[in-house]
Wavefront OBJ file of the C-alpha trace (Angstrom):
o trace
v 91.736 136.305 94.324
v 93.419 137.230 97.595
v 96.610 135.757 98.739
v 95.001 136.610 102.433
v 91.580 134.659 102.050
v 93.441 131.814 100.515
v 95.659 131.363 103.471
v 92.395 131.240 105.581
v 91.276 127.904 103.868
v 92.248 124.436 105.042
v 94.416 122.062 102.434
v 91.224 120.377 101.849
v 89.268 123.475 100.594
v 92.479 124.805 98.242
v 92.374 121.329 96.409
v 88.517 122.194 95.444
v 89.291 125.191 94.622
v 92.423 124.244 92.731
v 89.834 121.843 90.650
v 87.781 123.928 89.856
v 90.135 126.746 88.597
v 91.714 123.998 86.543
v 88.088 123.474 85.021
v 87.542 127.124 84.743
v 91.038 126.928 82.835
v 89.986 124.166 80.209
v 86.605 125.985 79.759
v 88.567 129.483 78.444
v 91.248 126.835 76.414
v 88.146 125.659 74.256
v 86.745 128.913 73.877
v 89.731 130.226 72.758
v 90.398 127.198 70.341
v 87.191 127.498 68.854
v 87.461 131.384 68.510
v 84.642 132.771 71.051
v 86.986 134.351 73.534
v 85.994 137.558 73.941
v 88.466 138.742 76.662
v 91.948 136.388 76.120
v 93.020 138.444 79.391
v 91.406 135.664 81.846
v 93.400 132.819 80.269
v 96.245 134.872 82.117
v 94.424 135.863 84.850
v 93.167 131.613 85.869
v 96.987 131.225 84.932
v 97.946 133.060 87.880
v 94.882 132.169 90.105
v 96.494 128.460 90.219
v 99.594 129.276 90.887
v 98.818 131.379 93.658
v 96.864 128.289 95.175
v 99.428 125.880 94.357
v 101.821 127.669 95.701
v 99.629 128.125 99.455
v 99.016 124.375 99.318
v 102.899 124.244 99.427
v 103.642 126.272 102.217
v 100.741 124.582 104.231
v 102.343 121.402 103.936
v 105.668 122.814 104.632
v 104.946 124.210 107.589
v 102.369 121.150 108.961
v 99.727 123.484 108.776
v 96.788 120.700 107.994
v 94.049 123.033 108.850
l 1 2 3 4 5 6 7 8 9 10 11 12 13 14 15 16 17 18 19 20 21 22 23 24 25 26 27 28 29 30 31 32 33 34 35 36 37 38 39 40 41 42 43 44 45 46 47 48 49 50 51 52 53 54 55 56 57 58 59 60 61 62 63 64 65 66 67
């Protein structure tokens, strides 16, 4: 996921996409809790994935950015 193509987005499209990296998070939780991860890396990887968009959806409504 690219910092660049993230700041493209609106607020609007972050949230979805915040949602649904949240949901891709909770999917790779139960797989690991019921032991059919096969790569544990992307736990790490969706880890970083939301903060990344968190942390755009912060400076966009620092700065009054509402696109």
């Amino acid at each position: 996921m690219n910092p660049a193509d993230l700041r493209a987005k609106g607020i609007a499209d972050l949230e979805k996409e915040l949602v649904s990296l949240r949901k891709e998070q909770f999917n790779l939780r139960m797989a690991m809790g019921s032991g059919q991860m096969v790569r544990p890396h992307l736990f790490n990887v969706a880890r970083k994935n939301i903060a990344r968009v968190k942390t755009i959806i912060t400076e966009k409504k620092r700065s009054g950015d509402a696109s």
